[in-house]
C-alpha positions in Angstrom: 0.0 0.0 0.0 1.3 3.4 -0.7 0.8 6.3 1.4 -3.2 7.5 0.8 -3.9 10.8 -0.7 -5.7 13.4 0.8 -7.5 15.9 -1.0 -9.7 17.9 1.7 -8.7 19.9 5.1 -10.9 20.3 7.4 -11.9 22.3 11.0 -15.1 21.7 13.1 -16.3 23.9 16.4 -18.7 23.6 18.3 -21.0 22.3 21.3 -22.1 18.7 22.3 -23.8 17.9 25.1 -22.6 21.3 27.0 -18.9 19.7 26.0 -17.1 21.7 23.5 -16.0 19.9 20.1 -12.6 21.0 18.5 -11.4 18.8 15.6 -9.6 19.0 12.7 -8.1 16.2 10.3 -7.8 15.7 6.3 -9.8 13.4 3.8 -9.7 12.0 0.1 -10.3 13.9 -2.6 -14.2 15.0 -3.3 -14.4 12.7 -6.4 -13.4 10.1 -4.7 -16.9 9.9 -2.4 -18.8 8.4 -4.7 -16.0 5.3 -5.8 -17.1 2.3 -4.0 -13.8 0.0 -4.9 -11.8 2.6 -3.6 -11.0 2.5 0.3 -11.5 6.5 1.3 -8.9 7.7 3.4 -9.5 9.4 6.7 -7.5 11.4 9.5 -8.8 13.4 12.2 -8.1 14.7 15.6 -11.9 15.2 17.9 -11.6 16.3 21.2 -15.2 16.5 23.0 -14.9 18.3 26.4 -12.2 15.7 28.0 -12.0 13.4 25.4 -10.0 13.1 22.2 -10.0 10.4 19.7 -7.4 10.5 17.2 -8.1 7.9 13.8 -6.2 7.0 10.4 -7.6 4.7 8.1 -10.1 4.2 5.7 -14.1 4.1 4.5 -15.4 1.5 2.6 -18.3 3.4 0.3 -18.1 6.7 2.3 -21.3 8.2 0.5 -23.5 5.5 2.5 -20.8 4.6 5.0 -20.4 0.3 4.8 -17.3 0.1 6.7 -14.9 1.6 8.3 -11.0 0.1 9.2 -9.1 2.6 11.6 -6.2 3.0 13.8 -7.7 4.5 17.1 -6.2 6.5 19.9 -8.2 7.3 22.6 -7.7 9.3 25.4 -10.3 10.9 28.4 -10.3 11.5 32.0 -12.7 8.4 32.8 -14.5 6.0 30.4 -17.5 6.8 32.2 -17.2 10.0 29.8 -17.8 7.9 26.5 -21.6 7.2 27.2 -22.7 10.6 25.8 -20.6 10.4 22.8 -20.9 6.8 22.0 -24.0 5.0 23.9 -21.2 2.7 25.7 -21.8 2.3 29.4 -18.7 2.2 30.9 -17.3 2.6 34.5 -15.8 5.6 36.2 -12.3 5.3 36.0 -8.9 7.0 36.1 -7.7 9.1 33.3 -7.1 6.5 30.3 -5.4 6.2 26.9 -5.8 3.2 24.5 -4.5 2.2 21.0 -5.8 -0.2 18.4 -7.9 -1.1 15.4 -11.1 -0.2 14.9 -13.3 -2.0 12.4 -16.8 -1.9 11.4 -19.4 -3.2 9.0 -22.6 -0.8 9.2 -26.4 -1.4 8.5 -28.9 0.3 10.0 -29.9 -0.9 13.3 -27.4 -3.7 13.3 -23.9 -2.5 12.8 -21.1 -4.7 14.5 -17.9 -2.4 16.0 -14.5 -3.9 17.1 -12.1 -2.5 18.5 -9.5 -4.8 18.4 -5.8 -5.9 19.9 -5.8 -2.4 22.0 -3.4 -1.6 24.4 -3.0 0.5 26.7 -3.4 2.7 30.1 -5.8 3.2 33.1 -4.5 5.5 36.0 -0.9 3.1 36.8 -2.3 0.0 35.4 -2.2 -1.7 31.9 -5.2 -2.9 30.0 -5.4 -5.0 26.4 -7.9 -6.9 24.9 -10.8 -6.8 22.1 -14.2 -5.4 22.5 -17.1 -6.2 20.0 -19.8 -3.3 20.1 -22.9 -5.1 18.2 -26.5 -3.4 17.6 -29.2 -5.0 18.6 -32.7 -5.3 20.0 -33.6 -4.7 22.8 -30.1 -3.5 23.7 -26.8 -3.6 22.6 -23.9 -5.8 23.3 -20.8 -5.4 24.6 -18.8 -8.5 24.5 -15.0 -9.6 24.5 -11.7 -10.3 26.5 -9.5 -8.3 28.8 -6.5 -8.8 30.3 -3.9 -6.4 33.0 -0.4 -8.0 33.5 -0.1 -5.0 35.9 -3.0 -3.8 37.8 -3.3 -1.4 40.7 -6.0 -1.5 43.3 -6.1 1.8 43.7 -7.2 2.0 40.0 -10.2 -0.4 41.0 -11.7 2.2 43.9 -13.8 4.3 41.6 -15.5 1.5 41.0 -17.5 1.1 44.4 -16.5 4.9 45.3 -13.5 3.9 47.8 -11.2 6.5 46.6 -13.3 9.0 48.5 -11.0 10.6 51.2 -12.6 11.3 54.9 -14.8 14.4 54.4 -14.5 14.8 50.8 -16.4 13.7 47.2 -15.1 10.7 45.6 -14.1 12.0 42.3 -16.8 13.1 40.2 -18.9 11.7 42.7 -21.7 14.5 44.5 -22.0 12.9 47.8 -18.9 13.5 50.5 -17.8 10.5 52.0 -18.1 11.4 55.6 -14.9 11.8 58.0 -16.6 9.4 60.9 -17.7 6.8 58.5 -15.3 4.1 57.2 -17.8 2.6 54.6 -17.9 4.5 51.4 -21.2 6.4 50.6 -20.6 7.3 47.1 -23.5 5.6 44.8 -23.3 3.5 42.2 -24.7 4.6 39.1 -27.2 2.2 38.1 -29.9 4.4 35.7 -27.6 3.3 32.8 -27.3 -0.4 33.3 -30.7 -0.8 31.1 -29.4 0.6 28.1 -27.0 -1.8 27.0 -26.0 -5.4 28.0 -22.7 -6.7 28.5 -20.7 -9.9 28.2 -17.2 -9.9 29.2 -14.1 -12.1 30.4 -11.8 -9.9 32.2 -8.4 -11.1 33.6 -6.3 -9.3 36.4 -2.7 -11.6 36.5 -0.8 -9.6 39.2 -2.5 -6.9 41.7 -0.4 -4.3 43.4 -1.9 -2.4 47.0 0.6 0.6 48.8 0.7 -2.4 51.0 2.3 -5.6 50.0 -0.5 -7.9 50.1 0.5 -11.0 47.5 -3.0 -10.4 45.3 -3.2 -12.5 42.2 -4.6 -14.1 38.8 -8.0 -11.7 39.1 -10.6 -13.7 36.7 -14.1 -12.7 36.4 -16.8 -13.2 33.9 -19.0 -9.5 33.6 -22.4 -10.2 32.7 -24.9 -7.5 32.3 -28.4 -8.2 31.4 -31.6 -6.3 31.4 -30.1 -4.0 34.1 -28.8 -7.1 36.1 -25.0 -7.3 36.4 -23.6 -10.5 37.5 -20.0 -11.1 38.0 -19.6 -15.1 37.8 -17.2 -15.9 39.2 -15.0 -13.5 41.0 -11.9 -14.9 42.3 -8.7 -14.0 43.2 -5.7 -16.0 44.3 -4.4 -14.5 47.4 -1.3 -15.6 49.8 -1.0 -19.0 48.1 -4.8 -19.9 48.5 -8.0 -18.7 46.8 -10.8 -16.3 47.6 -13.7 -17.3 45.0 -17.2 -15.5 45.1 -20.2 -15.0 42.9 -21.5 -11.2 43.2 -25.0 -10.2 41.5 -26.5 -6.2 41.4 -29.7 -5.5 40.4 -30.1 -2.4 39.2 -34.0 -2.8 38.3 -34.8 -2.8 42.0 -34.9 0.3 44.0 -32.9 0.3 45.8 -30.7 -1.9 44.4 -30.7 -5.3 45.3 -27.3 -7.7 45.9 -26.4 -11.0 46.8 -22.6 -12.4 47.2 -21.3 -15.8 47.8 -17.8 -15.7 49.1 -15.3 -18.9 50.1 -11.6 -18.3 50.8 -9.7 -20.9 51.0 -5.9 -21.7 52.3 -4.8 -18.2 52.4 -1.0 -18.9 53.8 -0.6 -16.3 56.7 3.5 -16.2 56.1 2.6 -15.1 52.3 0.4 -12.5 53.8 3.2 -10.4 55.6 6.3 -11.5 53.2 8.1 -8.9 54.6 8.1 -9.5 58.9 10.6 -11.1 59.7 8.0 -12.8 62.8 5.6 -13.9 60.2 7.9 -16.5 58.3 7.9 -19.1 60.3 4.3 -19.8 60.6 2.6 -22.5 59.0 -1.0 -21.3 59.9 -4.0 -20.9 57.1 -6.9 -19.0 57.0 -10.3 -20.0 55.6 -13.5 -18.6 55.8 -17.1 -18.3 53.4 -19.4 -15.4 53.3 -23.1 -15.4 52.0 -25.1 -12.3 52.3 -28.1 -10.3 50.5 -28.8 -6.5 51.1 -30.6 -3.8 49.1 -28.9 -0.2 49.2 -27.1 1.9 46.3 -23.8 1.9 47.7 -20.9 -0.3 49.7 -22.4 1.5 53.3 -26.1 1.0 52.6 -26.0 -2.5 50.9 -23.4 -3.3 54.0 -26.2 -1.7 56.4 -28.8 -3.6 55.3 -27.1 -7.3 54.7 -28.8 -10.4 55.5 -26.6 -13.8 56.5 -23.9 -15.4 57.8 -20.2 -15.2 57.9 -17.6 -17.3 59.4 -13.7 -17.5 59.5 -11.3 -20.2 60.9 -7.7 -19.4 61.6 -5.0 -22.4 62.3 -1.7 -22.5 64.4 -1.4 -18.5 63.2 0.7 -15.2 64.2 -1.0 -11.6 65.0 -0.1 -8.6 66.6 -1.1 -4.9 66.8 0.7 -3.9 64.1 -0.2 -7.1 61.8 -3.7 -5.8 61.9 -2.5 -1.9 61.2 -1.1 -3.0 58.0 -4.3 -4.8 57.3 -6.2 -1.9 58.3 -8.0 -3.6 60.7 -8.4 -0.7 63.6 -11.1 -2.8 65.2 -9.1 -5.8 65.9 -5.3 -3.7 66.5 -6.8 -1.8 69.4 -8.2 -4.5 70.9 -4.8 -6.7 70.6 -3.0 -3.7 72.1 -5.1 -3.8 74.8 -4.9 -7.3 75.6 -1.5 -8.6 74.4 0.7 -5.0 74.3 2.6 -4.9 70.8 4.7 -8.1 71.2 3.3 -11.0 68.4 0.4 -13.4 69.5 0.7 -17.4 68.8 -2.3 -18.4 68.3 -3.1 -22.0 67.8 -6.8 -21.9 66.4 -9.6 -19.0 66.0 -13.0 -19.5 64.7 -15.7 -16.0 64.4 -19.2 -16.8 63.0 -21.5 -14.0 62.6 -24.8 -13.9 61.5 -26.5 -10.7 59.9 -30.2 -8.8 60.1 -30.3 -5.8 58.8 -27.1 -4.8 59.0 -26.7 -6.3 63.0 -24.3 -8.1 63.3 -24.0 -10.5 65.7 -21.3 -13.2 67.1 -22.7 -16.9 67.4 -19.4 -17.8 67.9 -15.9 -15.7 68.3 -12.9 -17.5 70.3 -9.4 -17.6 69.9 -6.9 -19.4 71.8 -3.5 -18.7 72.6 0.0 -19.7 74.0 -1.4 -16.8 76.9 -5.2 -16.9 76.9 -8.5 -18.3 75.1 -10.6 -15.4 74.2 -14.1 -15.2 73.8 -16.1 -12.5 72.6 -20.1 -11.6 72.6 -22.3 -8.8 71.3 -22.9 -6.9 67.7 -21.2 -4.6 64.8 -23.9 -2.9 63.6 -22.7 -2.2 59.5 -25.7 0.6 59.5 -24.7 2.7 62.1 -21.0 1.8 62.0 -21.0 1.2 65.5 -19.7 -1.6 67.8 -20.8 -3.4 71.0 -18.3 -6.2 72.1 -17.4 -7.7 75.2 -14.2 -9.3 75.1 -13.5 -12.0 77.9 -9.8 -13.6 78.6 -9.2 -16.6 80.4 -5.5 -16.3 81.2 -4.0 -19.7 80.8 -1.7 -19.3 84.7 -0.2 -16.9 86.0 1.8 -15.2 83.1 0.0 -12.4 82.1 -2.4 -11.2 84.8 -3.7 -8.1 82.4 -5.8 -10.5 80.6 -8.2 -11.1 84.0 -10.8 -8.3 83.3 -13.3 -8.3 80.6 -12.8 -5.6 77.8 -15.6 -3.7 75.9 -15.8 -2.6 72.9 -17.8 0.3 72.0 -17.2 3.3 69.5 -17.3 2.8 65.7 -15.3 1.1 63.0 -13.3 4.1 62.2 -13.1 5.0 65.9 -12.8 1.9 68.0 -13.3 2.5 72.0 -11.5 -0.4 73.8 -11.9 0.0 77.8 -12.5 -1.6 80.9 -15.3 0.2 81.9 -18.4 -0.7 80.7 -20.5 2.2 81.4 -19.0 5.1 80.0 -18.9 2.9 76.5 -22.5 2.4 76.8 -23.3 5.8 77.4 -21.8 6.7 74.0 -23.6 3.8 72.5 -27.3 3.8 71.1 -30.0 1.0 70.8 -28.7 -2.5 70.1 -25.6 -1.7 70.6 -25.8 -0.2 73.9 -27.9 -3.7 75.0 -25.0 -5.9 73.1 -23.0 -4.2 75.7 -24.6 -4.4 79.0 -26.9 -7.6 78.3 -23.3 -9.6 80.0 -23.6 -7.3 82.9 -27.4 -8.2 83.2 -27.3 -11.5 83.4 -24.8 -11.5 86.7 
């Protein structure tokens, strides 16, 4: 092929949407419109508000437009931003750019787009794969694979608005994620999940936190249909074992409606703290399943309103104050520090099994035993309120560490944990449920 021949300039301006269109490019010559065995060159430059696409290639029949083959570049703040411009429902995300071929073969109400063998960036992490746009009734169809050899976490937040900071918006989000609250409020933006459906393989091979937490091999299968999104399954492999779930949103409901199925399975504690020095000789695992239902439109609300059970076994294990810091666990590091000081904990086995109503949480079953102690624990973690209302009670194993005599109690909220042994100042602060959860051990005596 030699290099095509352009015969026309040209400049648009102008408004779209209330985003301003500034674009430019060249074209084949005039003549050349209406010469259907000649592939019509193309080249153009759009930018619409934050958005540019930049394009080379060719028509097929420009005067009624059969098909198209392009290289395309695009570039945008979030991919959220393509719905106005394109009908595409895509997530908020960090600012992207992609590469690729674009073909398409167009007819009227059933054209077939695919963007094909892209590359490229979103926020730090990579992202390649081909997408297949198709017209069709009732919706359209988004299908295809897509794989990150390098993805960061952090570039995953804006998806359940979790890179809101204390007191402040998630990022084109309008509702402030309040400083008490440790949940995030922002809501997900279901209204557009009925305008197209959506089936696609995405695959996540290595995940990277601030924190070194060994995340890995991400799979999930993304189906969206008639304004239900289903991601079956969703597993990750984490510290040698496997966390495996099956997550469904349904956006027709209001509020929405969810239900997750969650199993993890021998997660190596050692692999979870590569880098203390006290974690690599343990040989201890950690297993546990999850299986909740809740209605709400965001993480806090669905959280506040969940329905189920969930239980977690730990075996011949390691944990300390600061273990649970670097987990951020606040919750659990406060009330370590309390009982144990900041040396590291042996324990041999711990089992917690909560069932939820409503967002109450409450402990069937929480005991962990130690080379110093076996603790057991009572009360609630009510997810709607945020608040807590444990009572922790040691039975020191002789006469080796004689803090561990007194109950504790656990009042507060999950951003604020109130460890103490004084049980009425706690429940003073507390409200309802949790307030009971505190003194109902206290009653019974």
């Amino acid at each position: 092929k030699g290099e095509p021949v352009y015969g026309i300039r040209w400049r648009a301006v102008g408004h779209y949407n209330k985003a301003t269109i500034n674009a430019n490019g060249r074209a084949g010559a005039v003549l050349n419109l209406r010469d259907a065995s000649r592939p019509y060159p193309l080249q153009a430059d759009v930018r619409v508000g934050s958005t540019r696409a930049q394009i080379e290639g060719t028509l097929t029949e420009p005067a009624r437009l059969a098909a198209l083959d392009l290289m395309l570049q695009l570039s945008g703040e979030s991919m959220a931003d393509l719905y106005p411009l394109t009908g595409v429902v895509l997530p908020e995300t960090p600012p992207y750019r992609t590469n690729g071929r674009l073909t398409a073969t167009l007819r009227k109400g059933a054209s077939v787009y695919r963007y094909q063998d892209f590359s490229g960036r979103v926020g730090g992490s990579d992202l390649g794969g081909t997408l297949t746009y198709t017209q069709r009734d009732p919706r359209p169809l988004l299908a295809g694979e897509l794989v990150s050899k390098q993805l960061r976490f952090e570039d995953l937040a804006p998806l359940i608005g979790a890179n809101a900071k204390p007191g402040q918006a998630a990022p084109r989000s309008p509702v402030r994620q309040p400083a008490d609250k440790a949940l995030p409020v922002a809501p997900f933006r279901t209204e557009r999940w009925d305008d197209i459906d959506a089936d696609v393989r995405f695959t996540g091979q290595r995940i990277i936190r601030d924190v070194d937490l060994p995340i890995n091999n991400l799979q999930t299968h993304i189906v969206l249909q008639d304004g239900v999104l289903n991601l079956k399954p969703l597993n990750f492999g984490v510290a040698g074992g496997t966390l495996t779930s099956n997550l469904q949103l349904n956006g027709k409901r209001t509020p929405m409606g969810a239900t997750i199925d969650m199993t993890a399975r021998r997660l190596k504690i050692k692999q979870l703290f590569p880098n203390l020095e006290s974690m690599r000789a343990s040989v201890g695992e950690i297993n546990g399943a999850a299986k909740l239902s809740a209605t709400g439109n965001s993480v806090a609300a669905l959280l506040g309103s969940s329905n189920g059970e969930a239980r977690l076994l730990v075996e011949n294990g390691t944990i300390s104050k600061f273990i649970l810091e670097a987990m951020g666990l606040n919750v659990g590091s406060v009330i370590i520090a309390k009982l144990f000081g900041d040396k590291p904990v042996q324990i041999h086995c711990g089992v917690a099994d909560f069932t939820f109503t409503n967002g109450m949480g409450r402990a069937r079953t929480f005991v962990i035993d130690t080379q110093d102690a076996t603790i057991n624990a009572t009360g609630v973690v009510d997810l709607a309120s945020e608040r807590l209302g444990l009572t922790i009670n040691p039975d020191s194993k002789g006469m080796r560490v004689f803090s561990l005599r007194s109950p504790l109690y656990v009042g507060g909220t999950l951003k604020d944990p109130r460890v103490s042994p004084d049980i009425g100042v706690l429940a003073l602060r507390a409200g309802g449920a949790v307030a009971l959860a505190l003194l109902a051990p206290v009653a019974t005596v």
